[in-house]
Structures are given as structure tokens and as C-alpha cells.
N, C-alpha and C positions, 0 to 999 in steps of 0.2 A: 418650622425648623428645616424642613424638607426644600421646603421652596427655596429658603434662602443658599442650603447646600447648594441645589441645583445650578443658582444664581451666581455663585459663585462658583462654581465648574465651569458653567458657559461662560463666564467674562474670562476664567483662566488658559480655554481653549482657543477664546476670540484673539487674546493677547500673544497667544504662543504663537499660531497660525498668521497673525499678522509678524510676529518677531520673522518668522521662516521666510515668508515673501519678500519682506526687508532684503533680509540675507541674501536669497536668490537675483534677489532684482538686481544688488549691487554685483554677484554672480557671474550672472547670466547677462548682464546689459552691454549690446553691442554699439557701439558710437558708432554716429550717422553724420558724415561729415555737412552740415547743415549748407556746403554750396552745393549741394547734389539739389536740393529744391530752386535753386534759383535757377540755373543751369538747367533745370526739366519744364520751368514755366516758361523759359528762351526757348524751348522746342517744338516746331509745330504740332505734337501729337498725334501723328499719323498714325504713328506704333507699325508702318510697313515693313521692317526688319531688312533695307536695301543697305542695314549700314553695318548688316553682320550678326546684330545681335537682335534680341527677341521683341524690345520695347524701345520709347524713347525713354524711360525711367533705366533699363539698365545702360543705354548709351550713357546716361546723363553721370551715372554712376564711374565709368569708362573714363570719360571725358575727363572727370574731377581728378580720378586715379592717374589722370596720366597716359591711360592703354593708346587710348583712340586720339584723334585732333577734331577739333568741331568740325573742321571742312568736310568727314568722314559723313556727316548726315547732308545724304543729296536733298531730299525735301527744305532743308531749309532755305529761308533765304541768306543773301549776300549780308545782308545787316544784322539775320539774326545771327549769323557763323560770327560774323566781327563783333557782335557784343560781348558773345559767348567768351573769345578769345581774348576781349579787352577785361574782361568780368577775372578771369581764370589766372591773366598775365602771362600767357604761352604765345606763339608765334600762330599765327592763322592755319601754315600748312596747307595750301588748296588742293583739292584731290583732283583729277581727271577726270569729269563729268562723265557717266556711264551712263547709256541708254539700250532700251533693246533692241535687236537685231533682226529683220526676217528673212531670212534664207531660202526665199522662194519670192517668184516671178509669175508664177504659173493662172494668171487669172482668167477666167471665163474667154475672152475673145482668143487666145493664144490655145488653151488646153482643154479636153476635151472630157466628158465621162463618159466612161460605159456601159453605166446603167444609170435609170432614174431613183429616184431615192426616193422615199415619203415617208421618213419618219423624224422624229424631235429633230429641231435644226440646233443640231451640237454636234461640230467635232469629235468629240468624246464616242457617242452613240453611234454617230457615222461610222466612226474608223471602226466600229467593232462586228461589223459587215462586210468580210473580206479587205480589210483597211479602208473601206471606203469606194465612195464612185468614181473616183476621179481615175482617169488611166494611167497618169502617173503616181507609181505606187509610195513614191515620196510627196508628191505635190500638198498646199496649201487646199483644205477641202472648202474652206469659205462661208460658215456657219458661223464664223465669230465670236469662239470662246474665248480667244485673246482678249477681245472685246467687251464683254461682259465682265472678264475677270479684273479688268483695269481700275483701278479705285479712283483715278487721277484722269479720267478723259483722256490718255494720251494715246489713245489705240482706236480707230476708225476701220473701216471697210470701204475700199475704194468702189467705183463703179462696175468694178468688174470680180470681186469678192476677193479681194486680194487686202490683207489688212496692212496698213502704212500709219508710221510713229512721228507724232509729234514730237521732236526730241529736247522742245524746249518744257512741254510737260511731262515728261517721261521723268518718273524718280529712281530708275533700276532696282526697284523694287522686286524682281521677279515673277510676280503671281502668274503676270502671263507664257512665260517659260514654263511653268509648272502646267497652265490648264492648255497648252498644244500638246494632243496626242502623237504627232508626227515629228516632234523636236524640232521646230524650223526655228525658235525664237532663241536669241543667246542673251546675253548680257555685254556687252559690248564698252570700250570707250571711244568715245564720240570721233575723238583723232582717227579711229580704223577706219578709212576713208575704204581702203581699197578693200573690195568684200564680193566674196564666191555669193552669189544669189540661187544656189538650186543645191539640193540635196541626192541628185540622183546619181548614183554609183554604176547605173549602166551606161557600158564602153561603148559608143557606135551612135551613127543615125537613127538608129531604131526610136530613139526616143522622142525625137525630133514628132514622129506620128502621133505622139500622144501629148506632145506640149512644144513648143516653138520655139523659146525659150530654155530649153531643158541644155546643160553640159553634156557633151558630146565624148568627154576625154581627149582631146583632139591633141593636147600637149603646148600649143602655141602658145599658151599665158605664161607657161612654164621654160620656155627658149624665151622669149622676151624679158623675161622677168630676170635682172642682174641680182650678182654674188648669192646663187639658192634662193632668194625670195621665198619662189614658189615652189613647192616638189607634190609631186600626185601622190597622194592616198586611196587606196581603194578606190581609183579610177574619178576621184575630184581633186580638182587644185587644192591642195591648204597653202597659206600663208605665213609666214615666219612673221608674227609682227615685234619680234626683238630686232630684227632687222630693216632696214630704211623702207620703210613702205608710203612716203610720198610721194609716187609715182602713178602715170597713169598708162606707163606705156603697157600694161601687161594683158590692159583692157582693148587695146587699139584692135587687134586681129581676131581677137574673140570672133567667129562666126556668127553665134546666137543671141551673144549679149549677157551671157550667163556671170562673167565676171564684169564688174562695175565699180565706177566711182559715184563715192556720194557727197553730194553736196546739200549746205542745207539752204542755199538759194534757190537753184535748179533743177534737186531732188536727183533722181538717177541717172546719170551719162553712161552711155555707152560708148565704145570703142566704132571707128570710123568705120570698118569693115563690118559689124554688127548686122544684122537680116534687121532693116526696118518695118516693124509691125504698125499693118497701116490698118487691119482689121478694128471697128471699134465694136462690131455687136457680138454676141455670143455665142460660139461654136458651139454644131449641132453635136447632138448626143450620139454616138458611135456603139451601136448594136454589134457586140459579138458573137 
């Protein structure tokens, strides 16, 4: 008789306990709008967050809501963006291709260090030794963390330690803005032709001794440059780029070469006045 109590208690718990979950599940159940799956297996999966958000699942989620436009994911391709948009029924929307930026010139044959170094070859670990060897205390150190941090190949070290972006593999991902200890990398769109290439905030020739290439504050970019273009900040050019910036006159009398246009046939031009660097090997190391 026992047993059978028992048996009957537990079937009456089993049945209650499943009644309750019934109940919650109808509850508690969130609707998932089932294009969010389609729409996530259209996405290359990088999960690089260049598009704002944390995954391609919550883009996809975005997307579906309306927030975002497919064009918003740089990794994808041109067909997957058009499927997305043909799948969805929404307009394409194409965003401004963003790539990233490096604000520095400074490579081995032009700029000098003033100590030798011998420890892990990182950025990171460099700069945490008086910011590093190099004598300009902004310059690009050339260990190549941008480098490594890249997931996409789009970030190289040229032959002179200077890193240069492939901008057709570039997904503005940012990892590598994050792993430069010296901020020289931004996020950029591609259209920002015209671009200050140095970071250094000291006024005068002086710097000139320590990189070739270094901004001088000289002002000239800044008289050249029409309707405010340009106006000096803390003794560097900035750039208005709400304002007409397809121009290249602003680069023409640069001295150093420090302000440039960039192209993605013939890479960096400089201004006709520019000090031509005809140095290719590597400047000695300068004992203070």
C-alpha cells in the first residue's frame, strides 16, 4: 500500500511540475524572429565587431530589426550584402569603406634610436622602457603588433619597420588601434585621401634630428589649405574632413613630407617641395 502511495505522489508531482513549465514556457517564451538565422548564415562569421556590435549573430539580429543596413558589415562581400538586402526587402545602403590609418612615416632609414633594445620584440614591452628606443618619442617602434593583432593579413611591415595597410583587405575591424601603444593607427574612410602622417607635437627643427620626416609645425599646410581646411592643434595639422578635402595643394610645400596624399595605385605622394629621402639602409643608432 505504501508503495503504491508513493507512486502516486510521484506521478502527482511529475504532473504538477510539468503543468508549471507548460505554464512558464508559454510565460517566459521570447519569439525569435526566424530571419535572424538566415541572415547569420549570409554572414562571413568573423564575429570582428568593425560593424559596432559584439558578433555577426547580434548584427544579424540588427539587421532584421531594422537598426543597422547590411552594407554596415565591412567583411562581407558585395553578394553577400546584396543577398542580405534582396532576402530582407530593404535598400542596400552602402557604407563608406573604412580602413585603418598610420600616422607615422618614421621608418629605420629616416629615424633614428637612441638606445639598443634586447628585449621581446613588441611594442607593448618596448614602449614600457622610457616609451621606447626610438628618438622620436611619438614615432612608430616597428615590432609589429599591429601585425600580429591583424586577423585579416591586412597589416605588413615594410622594409624599413614601418607597417603599411592593404586596404582592399582591411575590414576596420580595429584590433590593431587597440594593440599600438603609441596611438598612431585610427580608423579612417578610405575617401580621407589627405592625411597628417606624424604624431609629433614638437614645434621646430629639432625634430628633424631625430626623424626626417617628423612635422615641423611650420604652418604652411595650414595657409595653403582653403575655407579652414587645416588649423594647428597642439602644434600638428588637423583636418576638417567635413569640409572639401580633395585636394592636394596643402601637401605641395610641406618641407618633410609629413602631410600626404594617398593613393591606392601609387601609395604615398608627397608634395613637390618635400626633402626627398634617397637614404635606403638603416640609420645608425645615436648614443646620448
Amino acid at each position: 500500500m505504501s508503495i503504491v502511495t508513493a507512486l502516486i505522489t510521484l506521478g502527482g508531482l511529475t504532473f504538477l511540475l510539468a503543468v508549471m513549465l507548460i505554464i512558464a514556457n508559454k510565460k517566459l517564451y521570447v519569439f525569435e524572429d526566424p530571419r535572424i538565422d538566415i541572415v547569420d548564415d549570409l554572414l562571413p562569421k568573423a564575429n570582428c565587431g568593425a560593424c559596432g556590435l559584439p558578433g555577426c549573430r547580434n548584427f544579424a539580429e540588427a539587421v532584421v530589426k531594422g537598426e543597422v543596413a547590411p552594407g554596415k558589415c565591412t567583411v562581407n562581400s558585395e553578394d553577400g550584402i546584396q543577398a542580405i538586402a534582396e532576402f530582407l526587402g530593404v535598400d542596400l545602403v552602402s557604407e563608406d569603406k573604412q580602413v585603418a590609418r598610420i600616422a607615422c612615416q618614421g621608418g629605420a632609414n629616416v629615424a633614428i634610436n637612441r638606445v639598443n633594445y634586447y628585449g621581446e620584440k613588441s611594442c607593448s614591452a618596448s614602449s614600457l622602457i622610457s616609451g621606447g628606443e626610438k628618438g622620436c618619442n611619438w614615432g612608430c617602434l616597428g615590432h609589429g603588433d599591429c601585425v600580429s593583432a591583424c586577423d585579416f593579413d591586412a597589416i605588413q611591415l615594410n622594409k624599413h619597420h614601418i607597417p603599411e595597410v592593404d586596404t582592399d583587405k582591411c575590414t576596420a575591424c580595429g584590433d590593431c588601434v587597440e594593440a599600438c601603444p603609441k596611438g598612431l593607427i585610427s580608423i579612417e574612410p578610405l575617401n580621407h585621401r589627405l592625411w597628417v602622417a606624424c604624431k609629433n607635437t614638437q614645434k621646430g627643427d629639432e625634430i628633424l634630428e631625430e626623424c626626417q620626416v617628423g612635422c615641423t609645425a611650420c604652418g604652411k599646410c595650414v595657409m595653403d589649405a582653403e575655407n579652414g581646411l587645416i588649423t594647428m592643434n597642439n602644434n600638428l595639422p588637423e583636418i576638417d574632413y567635413n569640409k572639401n578635402h580633395t585636394t592636394r595643394k596643402p601637401i605641395q610645400r610641406c618641407p618633410t613630407g609629413a602631410i600626404v596624399w594617398l593613393d591606392d595605385d601609387h601609395g604615398i605622394i608627397k608634395g613637390k617641395e618635400s626633402k626627398r629621402i634617397i637614404r635606403k639602409e638603416k640609420k645608425k643608432i645615436a648614443f646620448s
